[in-house]
N, C-alpha and C positions, 0 to 999 in steps of 0.2 A: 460128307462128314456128318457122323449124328450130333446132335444136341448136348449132348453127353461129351463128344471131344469135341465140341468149339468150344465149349465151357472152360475143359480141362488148358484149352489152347491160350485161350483169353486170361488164365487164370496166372500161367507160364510167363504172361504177355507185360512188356512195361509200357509208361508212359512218363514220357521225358517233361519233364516238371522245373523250372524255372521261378525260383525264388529272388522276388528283389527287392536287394535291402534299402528302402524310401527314403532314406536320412542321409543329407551329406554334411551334418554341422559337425564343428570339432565337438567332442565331448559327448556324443550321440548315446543314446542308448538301442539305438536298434540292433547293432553286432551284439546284445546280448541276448535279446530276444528273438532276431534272425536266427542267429547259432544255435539257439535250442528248438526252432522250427527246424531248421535244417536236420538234428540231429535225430528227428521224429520221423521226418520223412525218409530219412536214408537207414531207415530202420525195415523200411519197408521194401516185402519185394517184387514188389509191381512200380516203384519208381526209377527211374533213371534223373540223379540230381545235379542241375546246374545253381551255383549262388551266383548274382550277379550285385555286385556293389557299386551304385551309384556315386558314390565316394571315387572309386577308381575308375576314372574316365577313360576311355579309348580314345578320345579324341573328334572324330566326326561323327561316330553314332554310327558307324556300318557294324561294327562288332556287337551294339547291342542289337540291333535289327537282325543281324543274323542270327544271333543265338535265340531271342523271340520267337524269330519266326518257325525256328527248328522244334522248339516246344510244342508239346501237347497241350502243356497248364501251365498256368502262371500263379503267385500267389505272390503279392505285393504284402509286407510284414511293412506296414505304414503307423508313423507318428500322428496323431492330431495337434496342431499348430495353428492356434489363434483359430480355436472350431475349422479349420479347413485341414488340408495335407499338406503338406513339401512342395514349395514354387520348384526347386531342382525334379521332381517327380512329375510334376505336371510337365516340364519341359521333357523329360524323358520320352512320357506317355505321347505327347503331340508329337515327338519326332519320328516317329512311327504312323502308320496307316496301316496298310494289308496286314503287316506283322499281326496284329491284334486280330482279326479278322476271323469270325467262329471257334476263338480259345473261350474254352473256360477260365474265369480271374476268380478266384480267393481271395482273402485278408485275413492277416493278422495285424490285429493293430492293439497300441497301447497309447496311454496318456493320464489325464486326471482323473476326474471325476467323471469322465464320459470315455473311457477308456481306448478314445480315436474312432468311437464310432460314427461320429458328425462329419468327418474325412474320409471312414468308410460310405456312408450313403450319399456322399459329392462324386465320389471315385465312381459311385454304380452310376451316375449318369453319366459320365465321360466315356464309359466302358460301350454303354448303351448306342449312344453316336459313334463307337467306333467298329458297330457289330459285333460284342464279344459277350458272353455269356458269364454274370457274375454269379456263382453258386451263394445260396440262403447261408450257408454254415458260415461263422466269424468266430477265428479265436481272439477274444478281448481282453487286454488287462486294465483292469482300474490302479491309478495308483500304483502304477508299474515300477514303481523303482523300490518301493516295498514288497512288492510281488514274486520277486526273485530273491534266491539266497545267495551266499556267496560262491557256492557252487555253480552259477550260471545254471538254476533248475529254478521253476517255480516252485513257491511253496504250498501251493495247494494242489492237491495230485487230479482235479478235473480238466485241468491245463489239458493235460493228454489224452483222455478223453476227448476233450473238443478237439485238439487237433486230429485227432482219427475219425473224426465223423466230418472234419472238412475235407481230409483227407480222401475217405470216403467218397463223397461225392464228386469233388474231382478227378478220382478213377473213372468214373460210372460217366463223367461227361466230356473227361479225355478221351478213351473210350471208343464211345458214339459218336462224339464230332469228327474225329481221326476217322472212322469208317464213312462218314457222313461227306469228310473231303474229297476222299478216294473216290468216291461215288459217282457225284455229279457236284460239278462250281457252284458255288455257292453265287445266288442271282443278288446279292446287296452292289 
């Protein structure tokens, strides 16, 4: 095959993407900012889109393990909570092992003044211990409940932008890793 059609082949090609919404409190605002990550990526057509809502439990955790594990990428759309993440998210994440295991992770996160980025750069070490590859790009909102209209859209139009260059990236390391599985075992 030339270079020219593996491009074309790659290009044809998805990758199954796994969004999880980090918040299980009543009154949450992540289903509103989940739902417009959602709507960005399923815009796209190089993904294949799972939502997974931590709110709606399965019960023992095989149904989220399996759906993880079938993911190419994952992108956790996380609250900041007392400068850290979601104790129900942390319990998610540990309930799992291989699942995580050479994915790419994303974030989108919101909150105050720090827009959940201090819950994003907790998440990257956990990510880290668990083998899994967290991409640079974050969509952040400051002051997130001003940030949306009532349309469930942000009101500043670089939102989308940044989601396409997280997006972006996690193509390009979905991708590779998925080629990178197929290949030879990963020796962690």
């Amino acid at each position: 095959m030339s270079s020219a059609a593996a491009r074309h082949e790659r290009r044809n090609d998805q990758y199954r993407l796994a969004v999880v919404l980090g918040s299980v409190r009543e009154g949450r605002f992540v289903t509103t900012v989940g739902d417009w990550f959602a709507r960005q990526a399923g815009r796209r057509d190089d993904v294949k889109l799972d939502v997974i809502d931590l709110a709606r439990p399965d019960g023992d955790g095989r149904f989220l393990g399996e759906r993880i594990d079938a993911a190419d990428a994952v992108v956790l759309v996380v609250p900041e909570y007392n400068h850290s993440f979601p104790g129900p998210l942390k319990t998610a994440i540990d309930s799992l092992k291989p699942e995580w295991r050479t994915k790419p992770v994303g974030f989108v996160s919101y909150g105050g003044r720090g827009g959940g980025l201090r819950a994003v750069e907790q998440l990257r070490l956990v990510f880290a211990e668990l083998h899994a590859v967290t991409v640079r790009e974050v969509v952040s909102f400051h002051d997130a409940w001003s940030e949306f209209g009532p349309d469930g859209e942000p009101v500043d139009a670089t939102a989308t932008r940044a989601a396409d260059g997280l997006l972006d990236q996690l193509a390009w390391w979905a991708f590779a890793l998925r080629r990178a599985r197929e290949d030879a075992p990963y020796p962690g």
